[in-house]
C-alpha positions in Angstrom: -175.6 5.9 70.4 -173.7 2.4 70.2 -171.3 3.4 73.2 -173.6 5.5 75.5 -174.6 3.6 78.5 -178.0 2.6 78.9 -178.4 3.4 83.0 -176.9 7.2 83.4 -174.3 7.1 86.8 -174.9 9.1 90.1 -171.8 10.6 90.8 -171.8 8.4 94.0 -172.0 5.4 92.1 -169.6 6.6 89.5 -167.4 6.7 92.4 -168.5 3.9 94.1 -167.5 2.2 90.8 -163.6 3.9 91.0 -163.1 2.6 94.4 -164.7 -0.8 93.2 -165.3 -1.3 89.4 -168.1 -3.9 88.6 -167.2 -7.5 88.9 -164.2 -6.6 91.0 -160.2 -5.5 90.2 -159.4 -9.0 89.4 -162.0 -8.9 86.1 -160.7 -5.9 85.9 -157.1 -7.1 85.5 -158.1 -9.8 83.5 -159.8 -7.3 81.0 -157.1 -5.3 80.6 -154.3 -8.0 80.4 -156.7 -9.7 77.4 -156.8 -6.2 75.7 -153.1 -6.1 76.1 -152.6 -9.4 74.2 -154.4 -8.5 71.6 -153.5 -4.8 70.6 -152.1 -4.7 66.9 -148.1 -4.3 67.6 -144.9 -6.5 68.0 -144.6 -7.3 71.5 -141.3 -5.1 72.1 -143.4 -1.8 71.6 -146.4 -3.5 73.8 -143.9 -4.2 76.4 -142.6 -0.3 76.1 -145.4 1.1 76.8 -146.5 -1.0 79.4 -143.2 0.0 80.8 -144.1 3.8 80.2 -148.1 3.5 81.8 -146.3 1.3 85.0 -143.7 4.2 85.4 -146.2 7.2 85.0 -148.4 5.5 87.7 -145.0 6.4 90.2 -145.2 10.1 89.4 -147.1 13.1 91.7 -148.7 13.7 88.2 -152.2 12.8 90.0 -155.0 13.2 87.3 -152.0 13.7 83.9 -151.0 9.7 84.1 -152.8 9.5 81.2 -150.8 12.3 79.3 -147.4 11.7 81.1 -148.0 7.4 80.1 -148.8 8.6 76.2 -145.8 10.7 75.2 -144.0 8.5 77.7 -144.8 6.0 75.0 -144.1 7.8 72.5 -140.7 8.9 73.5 -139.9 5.0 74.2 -141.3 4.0 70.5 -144.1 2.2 72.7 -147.5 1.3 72.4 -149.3 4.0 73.3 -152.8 1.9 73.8 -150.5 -0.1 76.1 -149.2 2.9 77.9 -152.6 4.0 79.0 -154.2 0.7 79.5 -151.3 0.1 82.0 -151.8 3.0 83.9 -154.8 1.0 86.1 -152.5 -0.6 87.7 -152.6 2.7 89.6 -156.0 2.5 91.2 -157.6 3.4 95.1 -156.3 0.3 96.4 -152.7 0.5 95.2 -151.9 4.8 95.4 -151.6 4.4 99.3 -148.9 1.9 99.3 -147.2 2.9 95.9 -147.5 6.9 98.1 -145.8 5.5 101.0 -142.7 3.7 99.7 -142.2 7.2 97.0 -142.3 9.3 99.9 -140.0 7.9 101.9 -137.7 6.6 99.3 -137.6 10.4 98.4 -137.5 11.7 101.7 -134.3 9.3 102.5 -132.9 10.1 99.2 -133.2 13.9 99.9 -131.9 13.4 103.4 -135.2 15.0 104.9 -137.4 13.7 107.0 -141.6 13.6 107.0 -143.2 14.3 110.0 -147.2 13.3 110.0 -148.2 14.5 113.2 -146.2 17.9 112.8 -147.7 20.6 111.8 -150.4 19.8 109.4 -150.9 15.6 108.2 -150.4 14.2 104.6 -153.4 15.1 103.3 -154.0 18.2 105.1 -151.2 19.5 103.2 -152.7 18.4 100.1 -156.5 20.8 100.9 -153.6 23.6 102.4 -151.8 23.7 98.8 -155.1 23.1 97.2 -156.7 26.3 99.2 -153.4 28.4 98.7 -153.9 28.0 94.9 -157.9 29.1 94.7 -157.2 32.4 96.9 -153.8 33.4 95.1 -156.1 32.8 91.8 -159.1 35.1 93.7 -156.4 37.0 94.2 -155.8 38.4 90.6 -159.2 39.7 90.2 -159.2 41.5 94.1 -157.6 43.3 96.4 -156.5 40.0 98.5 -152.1 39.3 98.6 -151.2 36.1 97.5 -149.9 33.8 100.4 -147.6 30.7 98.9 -147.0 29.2 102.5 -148.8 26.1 102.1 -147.4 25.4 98.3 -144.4 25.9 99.4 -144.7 23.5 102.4 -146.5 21.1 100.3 -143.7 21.2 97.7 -140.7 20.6 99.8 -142.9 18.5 102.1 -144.9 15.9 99.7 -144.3 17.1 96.0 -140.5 16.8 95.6 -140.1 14.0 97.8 -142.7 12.1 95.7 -141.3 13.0 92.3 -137.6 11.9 93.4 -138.5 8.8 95.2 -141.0 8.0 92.7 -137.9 7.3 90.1 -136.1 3.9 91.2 -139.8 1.9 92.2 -141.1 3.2 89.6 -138.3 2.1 86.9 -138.2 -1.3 89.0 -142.0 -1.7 88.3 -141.9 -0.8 84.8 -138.9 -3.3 84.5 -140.9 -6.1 86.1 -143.5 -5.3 84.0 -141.9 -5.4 80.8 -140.2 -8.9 81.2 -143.5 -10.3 82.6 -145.7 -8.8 79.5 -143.2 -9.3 77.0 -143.3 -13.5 76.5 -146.7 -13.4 77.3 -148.1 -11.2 74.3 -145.2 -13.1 71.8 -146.7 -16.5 72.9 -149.7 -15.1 72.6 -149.5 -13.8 69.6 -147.5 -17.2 68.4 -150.5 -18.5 69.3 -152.6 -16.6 67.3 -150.9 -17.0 64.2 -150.9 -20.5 64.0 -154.3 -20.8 65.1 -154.9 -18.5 62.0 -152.4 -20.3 59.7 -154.4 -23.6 60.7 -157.6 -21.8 59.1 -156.6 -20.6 56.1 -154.9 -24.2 55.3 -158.0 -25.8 56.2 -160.1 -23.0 54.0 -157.0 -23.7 51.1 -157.7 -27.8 50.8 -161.9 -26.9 50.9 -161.3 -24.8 48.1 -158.9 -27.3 46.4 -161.3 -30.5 47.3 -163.9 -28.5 45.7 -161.8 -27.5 42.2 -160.9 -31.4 41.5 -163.2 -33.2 39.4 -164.8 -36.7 40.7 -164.3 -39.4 38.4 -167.3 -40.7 37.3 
């Protein structure tokens, strides 16, 4: 298989890999900002759905960034290749502060407060919900009730919060993003063309040098 990878991953290197892909984020930012110059697309619709993958990244959708960043795109008449390519920009070492400032954005937004020493913390309420939603689902093959405490706690609590504070950063990014990609894929591309035009003119007088006669 041309694409199957020759050394098969642990799962603790596959996530070892996550939290710190080889040759570090910054190849890994330089990867994807080179596939980003040279997708097949004006740079408007590039721009887009970098726009879209940027703004998706702001969402609660943990795991559907992908999905949300593609008809994102789509709905935006981006680039959908763009869209998901952007979405890295979401990554283990940039969900906690991108978390923070949507949380309390929201929270100040929603006039509520977040307490993380009340009750149960920020991620506790995360394995709570998580564990409310495997015994209500155990719960339609037994005799068990469904308890929606913790889901309900976790969506007035972390969910909401996120999802409306998660709207004005998020269209800031995708605003930054957009001005910054957008004159660097046109030169790019600019670039690219005349780099190209300057071949085939070179290829044009071979072909010509080689159709005139020499005089004897």
């Amino acid at each position: 298989m041309v694409f199957k990878r020759r050394e098969k991953l642990t799962p603790l290197k596959w996530l070892a890999q996550v939290i710190w892909p080889k040759g570090g984020w910054s190849r890994a930012v330089r990867y994807m900002k080179h596939r980003l110059h040279r997708l097949p697309d004006t740079p408007h619709k590039i721009a887009r759905g970098v726009f879209a993958g940027v703004f998706a990244v702001f969402t609660p959708f943990f795991g559907l960034h992908f999905l949300l960043a593609f008809l994102l795109a789509k709905l935006m008449r981006g680039n959908a290749i763009a869209a998901l390519l952007a979405t890295f920009v979401g990554n283990p070492l940039t969900y906690v502060p991108i978390g923070v400032i949507c949380m309390k954005m929201g929270h100040f937004m929603l006039g509520t407060t977040f307490d993380p020493h009340h009750e149960r913390s920020f991620v506790g309420k995360f394995f709570d919900a998580a564990d409310d939603l495997w015994r209500n689902f155990l719960a339609l093959f037994t005799e068990r009730d469904a308890n929606w405490d913790a889901l309900i706690r976790f969506w007035h609590d972390i969910f909401l919060p996120y999802l409306v504070g998660g709207i004005v950063p998020g269209i800031v990014a995708g605003i930054v993003a957009y001005y910054v990609m957008l004159p660097m894929v046109a030169a790019y591309q600019h670039r690219r063309r005349g780099k190209l035009k300057a071949k085939l003119e070179e290829l044009r007088r071979k072909k010509q040098s080689q159709k005139t006669p020499h005089k004897p």
